[in-house]
Every structure is written in structure tokens, then in C-alpha cells.
N, C-alpha and C positions, 0 to 999 in steps of 0.2 A: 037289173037283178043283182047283180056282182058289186055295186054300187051299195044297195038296199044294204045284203052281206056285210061287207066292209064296214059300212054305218051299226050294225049290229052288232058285229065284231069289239069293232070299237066303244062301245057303249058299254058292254060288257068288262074289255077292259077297262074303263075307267071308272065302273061301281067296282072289279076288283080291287082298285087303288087305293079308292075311295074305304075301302074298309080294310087293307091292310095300313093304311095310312098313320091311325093311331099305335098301332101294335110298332111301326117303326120309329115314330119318332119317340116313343116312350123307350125305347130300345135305345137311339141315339140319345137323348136326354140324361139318361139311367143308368147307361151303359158304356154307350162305345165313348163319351167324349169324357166320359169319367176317366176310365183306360187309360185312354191319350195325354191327358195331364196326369195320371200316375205314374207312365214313361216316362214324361219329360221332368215328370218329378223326380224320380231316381237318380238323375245326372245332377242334380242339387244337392247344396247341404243346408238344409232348410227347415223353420219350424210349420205349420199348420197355417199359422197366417201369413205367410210367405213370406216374411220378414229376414232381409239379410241377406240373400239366395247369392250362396256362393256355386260357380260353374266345377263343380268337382269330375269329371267324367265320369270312368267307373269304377272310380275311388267304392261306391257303394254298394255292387255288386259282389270287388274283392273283396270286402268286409263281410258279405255274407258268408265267402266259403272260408273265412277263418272266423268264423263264430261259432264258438262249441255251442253254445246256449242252443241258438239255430238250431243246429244237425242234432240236439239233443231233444228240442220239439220235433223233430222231423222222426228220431225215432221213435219216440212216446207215439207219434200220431200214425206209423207205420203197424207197429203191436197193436194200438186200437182199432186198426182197419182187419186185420188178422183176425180177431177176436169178434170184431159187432157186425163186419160184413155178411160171414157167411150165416150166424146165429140169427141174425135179420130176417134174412131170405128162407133159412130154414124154418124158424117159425110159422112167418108170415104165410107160408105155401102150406104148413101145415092145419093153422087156424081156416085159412081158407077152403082148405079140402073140408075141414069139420062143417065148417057153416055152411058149402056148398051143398050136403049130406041131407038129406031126409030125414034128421036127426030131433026130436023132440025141444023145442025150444032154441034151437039155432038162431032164430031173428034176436032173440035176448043176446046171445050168444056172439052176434053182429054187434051189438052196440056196445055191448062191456069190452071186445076183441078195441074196437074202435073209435072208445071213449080219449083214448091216453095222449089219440094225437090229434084231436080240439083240443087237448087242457092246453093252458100257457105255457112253454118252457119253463119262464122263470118260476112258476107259480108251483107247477108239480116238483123242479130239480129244490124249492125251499121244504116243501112238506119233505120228500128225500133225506133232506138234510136232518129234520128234523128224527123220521125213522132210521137214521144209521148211525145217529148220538150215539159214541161209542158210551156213556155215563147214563142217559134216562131213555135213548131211543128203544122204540117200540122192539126193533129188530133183537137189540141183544136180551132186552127183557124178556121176549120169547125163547131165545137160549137159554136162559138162567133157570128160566120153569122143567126144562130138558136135562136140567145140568150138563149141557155143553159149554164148549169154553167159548168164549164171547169173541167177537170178530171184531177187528180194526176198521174196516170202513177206509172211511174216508181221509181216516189220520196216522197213517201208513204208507209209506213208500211203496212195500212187494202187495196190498189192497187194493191202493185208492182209484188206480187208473180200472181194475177190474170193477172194482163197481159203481164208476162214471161210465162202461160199457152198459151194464145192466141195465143202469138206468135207461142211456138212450136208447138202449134193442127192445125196453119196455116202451117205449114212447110212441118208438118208430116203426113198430109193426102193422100198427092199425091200419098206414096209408095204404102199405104194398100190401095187404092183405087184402083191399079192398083190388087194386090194383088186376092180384090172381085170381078172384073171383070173379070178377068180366071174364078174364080169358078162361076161366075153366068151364062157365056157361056158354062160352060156343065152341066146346069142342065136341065135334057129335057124339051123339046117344047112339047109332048106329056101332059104333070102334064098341063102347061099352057092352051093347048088348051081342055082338057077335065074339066078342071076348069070356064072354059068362057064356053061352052056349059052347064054347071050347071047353071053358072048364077051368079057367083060368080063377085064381082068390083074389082079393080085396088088393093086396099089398103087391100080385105080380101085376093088378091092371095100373095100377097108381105108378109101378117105376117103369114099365112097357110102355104106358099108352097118355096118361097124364103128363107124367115131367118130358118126354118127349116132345107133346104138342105144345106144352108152356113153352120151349125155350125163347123163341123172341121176348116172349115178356119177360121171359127171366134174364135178359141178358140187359131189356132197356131196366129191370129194378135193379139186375146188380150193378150196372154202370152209374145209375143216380144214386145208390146208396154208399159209393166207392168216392163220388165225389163230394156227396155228404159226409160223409166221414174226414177227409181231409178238411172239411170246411170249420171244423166242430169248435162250437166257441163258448157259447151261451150257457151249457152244464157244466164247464171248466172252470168262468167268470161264478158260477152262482156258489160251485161245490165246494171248491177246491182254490180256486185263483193261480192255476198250477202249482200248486205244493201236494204233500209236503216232497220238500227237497225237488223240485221241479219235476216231479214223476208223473204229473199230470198237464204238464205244460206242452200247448198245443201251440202250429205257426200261425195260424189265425189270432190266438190269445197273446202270441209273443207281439205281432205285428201292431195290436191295438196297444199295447204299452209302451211301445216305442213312437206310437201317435200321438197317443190321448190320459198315456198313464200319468202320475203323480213329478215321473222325473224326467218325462221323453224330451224335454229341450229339443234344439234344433235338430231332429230324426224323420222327419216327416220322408224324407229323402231315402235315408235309410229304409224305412219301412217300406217306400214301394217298391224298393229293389227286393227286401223281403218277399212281398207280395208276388211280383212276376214269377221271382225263383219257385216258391208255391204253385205256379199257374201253369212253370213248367214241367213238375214233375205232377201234376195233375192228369196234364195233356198226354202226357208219356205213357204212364197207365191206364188211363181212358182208349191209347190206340194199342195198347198191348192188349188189353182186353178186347177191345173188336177186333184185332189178330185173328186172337182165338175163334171169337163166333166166325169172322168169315174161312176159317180152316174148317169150323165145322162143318158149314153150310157147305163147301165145296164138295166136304165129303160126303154130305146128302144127296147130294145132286147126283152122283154117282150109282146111290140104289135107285130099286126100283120105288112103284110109287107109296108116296107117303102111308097113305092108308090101309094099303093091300100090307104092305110091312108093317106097320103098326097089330093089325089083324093076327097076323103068323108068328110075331112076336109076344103076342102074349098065350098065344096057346102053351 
């Protein structure tokens, strides 16, 4: 019998394997071994074809903490995290609660919310371009009929980074919106209906009883939308190409010109030192933010239970 078990056991093991098997080697293929020669590519000084590969140590590292450009995409991409992260999440939890709602026509409601992130990147950030024409775009045309003064947009230092924000917190709300409507369809109906027999309104049950039982999910969307936003490339390349005067210049965007742009010559090296330097203050603020949630959570842990406090909290 223990025998039998064992052969069971086993067998089960190895249809696990057997189907995480893909998901790893696409992982190692795509991923980790890519990594590992962008390490060892950093200690080079080297173009894309690898031609030449001089052993620089970390000649390429100290070049990044004396590159203004650098630390000047790092702030540009600091402010836009400031700005599109928390506007994201606010949204997205806000659309959600509406579509979640008994509300006449909400499935409509769902798909226009939802539409913005199928479009393409490049495909939506070119019409953008075309609506913030600061000369025929639709946008100032609509000021002019207002007689208000017309906006810079995109071709504008103190503008452009603010509304390559816009844009993306338009794009990017549809996913996590969907996201908080899973978790807001299971959190019981019991918390809500014993909330309204207290006596409790619309707006004490939503910050009592709602944003309290999102938080896990609001902490896996704000962590993926923190590391999105660091990542941000593709509405920078379409909008802007980091100007004007490099106020929209992102480390992703800098990194690809120092690979692939018009005059990167032998940088390849360089750029993955870029790259890590990226990956560590990524990692940095990824565990400063679980900091937090786990300080939260310890302090929950501490009350009593979730539900019974949720209940007496929104009376």
C-alpha cells in the first residue's frame, strides 16, 4: 500500500513538472539567461554585435553615477510615478465600484471603462498626438470655442511629462479596474447588508468596508503599476522621444539609445549597467512598499476579527 502511495505520489509529481515545465523554460529562455549576459555585459565595452569587447570592469557602472542625463531620467521617471501611480489606482477602484453598482447600463459602462487597454500603445499614444496638436489638435480647438487660452501639450517642458501621465492613467485603468472588480464581487453582501441596517451611507460603507477588504489587491495593483511606471517607454518613444529639453526622458528610453539609437556606438555595455542600476532601485521600492503592507498587516493581526470590526466600523 505505501508502495501504491509513493507511485502516486510520484506520478502526480511528475505531471506537476510536466506542466510547470513550459512556464520555466520560457522563463529561462526570456528571461534569466537574457539577465546573465546583461551582467556580463556591463563589464564590456561593447557594441550590440559584440564586436571589440574590451574587459572594462566597472568602468560602466561608475559612468552611470556620474551621468546627469541618467539621474535626470530617474527624476523625470520619479515625478511620473508620483503623479500616474496613485491617479491609476484611484480611478481604477473608482470605475470599478461604479460598474460593480446596480447602475443602469454599467456593462456599457465595462467596455468603454476597458476599451483603452486592448488599443495598441503605439496606435492610441499617435491619435494623442494628433488631439494635443498644440496648432489643429482637437484638444485646443475645444479651448478656443471656450475662449480659453490654449495649452502646450506635448511641446512644453513645465506640460509635456504631465500629459504623457494622462495619457498613460487613460490607457492603464481599464486592466486594474477589471482587476478590483473580481475582488469587490467577493466580498460579502452580509458586511454590506449589516452596514445599511446600522444606518450607515454609501460613501461611510465604501471607505469602512470596501477599501479595507481591497487592500491585498490594492497593494498586488499598486506594486505592478509602480513597476510599470518605472518601465515606461513606448508613450515617451511615440510622444515625445524624451524632449522637449529632456523633461520627458525616461531610463528605459535613455537605455534604448544607448543600444539601438542613431549614435549608440559601442554602449551596449554601458546600457546594461544602465539597466541593473534601474532594476535596483526598482527592487528597492518594490520592498519598501511590501514594508508597508507587511506593517499593515501585523497591525491587523492584532484586532480583533476582520469582519465583526468591519461591521462596527461602519456603523
Amino acid at each position: 500500500m505505501s508502495r501504491l502511495r509513493l507511485s502516486i505520489k510520484a506520478r502526480r509529481n511528475i505531471y506537476g513538472y510536466a506542466f510547470v515545465f513550459p512556464a520555466l523554460l520560457f522563463f529561462a529562455v526570456f528571461v534569466l539567461i537574457p539577465l546573465i549576459m546583461s551582467l556580463v555585459l556591463s563589464f564590456y565595452k561593447t557594441d550590440m554585435f559584440f564586436m571589440n569587447m574590451e574587459a572594462i570592469g566597472f568602468d560602466n557602472f561608475k559612468r552611470v553615477f556620474h551621468d546627469s542625463l541618467f539621474w535626470k531620467a530617474i527624476c523625470n521617471i520619479l515625478l511620473y510615478t508620483v503623479m500616474a501611480v496613485p491617479l491609476n489606482v484611484l480611478i481604477s477602484l473608482l470605475f470599478a465600484a461604479l460598474v460593480n453598482s446596480k447602475v443602469k447600463g454599467s456593462k456599457i459602462f465595462r467596455v468603454l471603462f476597458y476599451l483603452p487597454s486592448i488599443t495598441s500603445t503605439v496606435a492610441a499614444s499617435i491619435v494623442w498626438l494628433w488631439l494635443m496638436n498644440p496648432a489643429y489638435g482637437l484638444l485646443n480647438n475645444i479651448l478656443r470655442v471656450f475662449n480659453l487660452p490654449e495649452a502646450t501639450w506635448l511641446t512644453h517642458s513645465n506640460t509635456a511629462l504631465i500629459s504623457v501621465t494622462l495619457i498613460t492613467v487613460w490607457q492603464g485603468v481599464g486592466g486594474n479596474m477589471i482587476i478590483f472588480l473580481a475582488a469587490l464581487q467577493n466580498v460579502p453582501t452580509q458586511l454590506y447588508e449589516a452596514a445599511k441596517i446600522d444606518g450607515a451611507g454609501t460613501l461611510r460603507i465604501f471607505v469602512r468596508i470596501t477599501v479595507p477588504m481591497l487592500a491585498p489587491t490594492m497593494y498586488f495593483i499598486l506594486t505592478m503599476t509602480l513597476i510599470g511606471a518605472f518601465q515606461l517607454y513606448d508613450q515617451v518613444y511615440v510622444l515625445t522621444s524624451g524632449g522637449p529639453a529632456n523633461s520627458t526622458l525616461t531610463p528605459v528610453y535613455l537605455i534604448w539609445q544607448n543600444s539601438f539609437g542613431e549614435n549608440a556606438g559601442p554602449q551596449a555595455g554601458y546600457a546594461a549597467a544602465q539597466a541593473f542600476v534601474l532594476f535596483v532601485i526598482i527592487m528597492v521600492v518594490t520592498v519598501i512598499v511590501r514594508r508597508f503592507d507587511t506593517d499593515s498587516s501585523a497591525g491587523k493581526d492584532k484586532k480583533p476579527k476582520k469582519a465583526k470590526r468591519l461591521k462596527e466600523a461602519a456603523v
